[in-house]
C-alpha positions in Angstrom: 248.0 338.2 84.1 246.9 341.6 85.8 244.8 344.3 85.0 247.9 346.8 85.3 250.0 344.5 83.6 247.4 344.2 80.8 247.0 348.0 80.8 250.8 348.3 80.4 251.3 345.9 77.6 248.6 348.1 76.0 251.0 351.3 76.1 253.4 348.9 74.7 251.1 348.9 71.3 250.5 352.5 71.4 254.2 353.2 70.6 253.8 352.1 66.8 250.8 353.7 66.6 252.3 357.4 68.0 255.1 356.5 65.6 253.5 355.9 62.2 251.5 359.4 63.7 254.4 361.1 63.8 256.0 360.0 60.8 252.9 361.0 58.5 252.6 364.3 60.1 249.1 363.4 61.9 250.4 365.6 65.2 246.9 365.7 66.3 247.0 361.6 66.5 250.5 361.4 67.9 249.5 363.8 70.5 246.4 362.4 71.2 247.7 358.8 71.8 250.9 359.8 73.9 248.0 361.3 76.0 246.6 358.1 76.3 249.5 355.9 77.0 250.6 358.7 80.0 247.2 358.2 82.0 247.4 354.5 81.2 251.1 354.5 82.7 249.1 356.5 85.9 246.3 354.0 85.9 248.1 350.7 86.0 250.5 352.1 88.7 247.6 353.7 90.8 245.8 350.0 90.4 249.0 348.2 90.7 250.0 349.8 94.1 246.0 350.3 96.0 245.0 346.8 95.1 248.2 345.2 95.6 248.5 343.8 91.8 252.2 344.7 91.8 254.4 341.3 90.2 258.1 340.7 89.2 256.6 340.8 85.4 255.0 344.6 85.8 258.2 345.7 87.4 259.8 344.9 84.3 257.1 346.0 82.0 256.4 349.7 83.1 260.0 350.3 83.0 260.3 349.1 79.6 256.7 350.1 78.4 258.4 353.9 79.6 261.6 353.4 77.5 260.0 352.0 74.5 257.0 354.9 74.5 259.9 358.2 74.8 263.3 356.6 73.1 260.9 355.8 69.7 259.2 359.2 70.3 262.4 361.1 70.7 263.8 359.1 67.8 260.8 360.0 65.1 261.1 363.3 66.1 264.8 364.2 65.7 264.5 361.7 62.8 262.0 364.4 60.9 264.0 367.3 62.2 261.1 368.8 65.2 263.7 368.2 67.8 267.5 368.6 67.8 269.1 365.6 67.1 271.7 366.0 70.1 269.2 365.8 72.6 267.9 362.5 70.8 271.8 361.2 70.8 271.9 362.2 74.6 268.5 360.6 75.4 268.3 357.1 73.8 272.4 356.6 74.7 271.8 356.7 78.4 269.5 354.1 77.7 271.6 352.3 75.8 274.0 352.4 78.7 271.5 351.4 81.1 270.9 348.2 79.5 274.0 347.4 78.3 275.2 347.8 82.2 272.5 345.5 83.4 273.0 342.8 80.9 277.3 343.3 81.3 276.3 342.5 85.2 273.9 339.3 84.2 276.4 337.7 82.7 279.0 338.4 85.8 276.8 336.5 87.8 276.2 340.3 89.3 272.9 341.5 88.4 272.0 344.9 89.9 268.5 346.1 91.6 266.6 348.0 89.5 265.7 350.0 91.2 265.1 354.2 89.7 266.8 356.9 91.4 264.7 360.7 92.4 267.4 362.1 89.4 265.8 359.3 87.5 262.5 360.1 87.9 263.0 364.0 87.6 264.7 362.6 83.9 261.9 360.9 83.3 259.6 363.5 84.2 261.7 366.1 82.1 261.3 363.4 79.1 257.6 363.4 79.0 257.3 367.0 79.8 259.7 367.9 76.8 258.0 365.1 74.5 254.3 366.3 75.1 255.4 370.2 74.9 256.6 369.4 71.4 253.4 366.8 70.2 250.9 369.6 71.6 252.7 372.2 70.1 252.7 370.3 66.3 249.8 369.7 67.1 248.2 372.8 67.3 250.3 375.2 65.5 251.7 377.3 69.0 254.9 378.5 69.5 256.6 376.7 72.7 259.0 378.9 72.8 261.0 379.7 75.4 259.7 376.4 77.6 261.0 374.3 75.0 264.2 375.7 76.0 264.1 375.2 79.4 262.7 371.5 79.4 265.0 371.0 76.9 267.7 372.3 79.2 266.2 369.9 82.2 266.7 366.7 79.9 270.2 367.6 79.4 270.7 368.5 83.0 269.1 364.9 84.4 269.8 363.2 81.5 273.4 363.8 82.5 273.1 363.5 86.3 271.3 360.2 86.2 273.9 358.6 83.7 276.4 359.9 86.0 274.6 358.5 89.2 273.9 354.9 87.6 277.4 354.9 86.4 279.1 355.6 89.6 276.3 352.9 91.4 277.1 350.4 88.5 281.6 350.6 88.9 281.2 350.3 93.0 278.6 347.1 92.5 280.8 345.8 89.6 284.3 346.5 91.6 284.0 343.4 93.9 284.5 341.1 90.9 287.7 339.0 91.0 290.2 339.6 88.7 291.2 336.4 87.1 
């Protein structure tokens, strides 16, 4: 097993540990460790890519390492109320999509590359962005107003673009199945 892969299945155990922070109100921890687990996703992608460490297994991982860390954190925090529940709804459902596509296409004998698209990664991006603005702000008592607005406004924005995107990519590679 790798160093970056190592490094990623570590993020994976941070997500409990920024959950239970969240859910007993210790913003300072859940802040802290989401910290953590974002320049350990920098780290094992910086190692995996200059010393040619990248494998099959830590293309799955990150992916999944990313998913796991901001659909639980968006989930405990609509859960308790610090984010809007809609944006939660729209957030962990694309996701839910996602995977539901890629395992509809396993068993058609059609899986699809997984392979993230720029809208993708702006989501992404938006995601953490969002996320952090509201653990630092718990965290430290500021207001985050009106930026929480406008990443807000960005999740919804790619959120919805990259559903769209991976839904349109999904029907065309699906369409080539034969009706029986």
């Amino acid at each position: 097993m790798s160093i970056p892969n190592i490094i990623t299945l570590g993020r994976i155990m941070l997500v409990p540990i920024i959950v239970w922070a969240i859910v007993s109100s210790q913003m300072e921890v859940a802040f802290a460790v989401f910290l953590i687990a974002g320049i350990s996703d920098a780290v094992d992608g910086f190692l995996a890519k200059r010393f040619n460490m990248t494998s099959e297994l830590g293309a799955l991982l990150d992916p999944l390492a990313d998913k796991a860390l901001l659909v639980s954190i968006y989930l405990a925090l609509g859960i308790w109320g610090d984010i809007p529940r809609w944006i939660v709804i729209l957030v962990v459902s694309r996701d839910i999509m996602i995977v539901t596509a890629v395992i509809v296409s396993w068993l058609f004998d059609k899986p699809v590359e997984m392979k993230p698209s720029k809208v993708s990664k702006l989501n992404t991006a938006a995601q953490v962005a969002y996320a952090a603005l509201v653990l630092a702000a718990l965290a430290f008592g500021f207001n985050a107003a009106p930026y929480d607005m406008i990443l807000m406004g960005l999740v919804t924005l790619f959120t919805l673009s990259s559903v769209s995107l991976y839904l349109v990519e999904w029907l065309r590679h699906m369409s080539t199945i034969d009706a029986k």
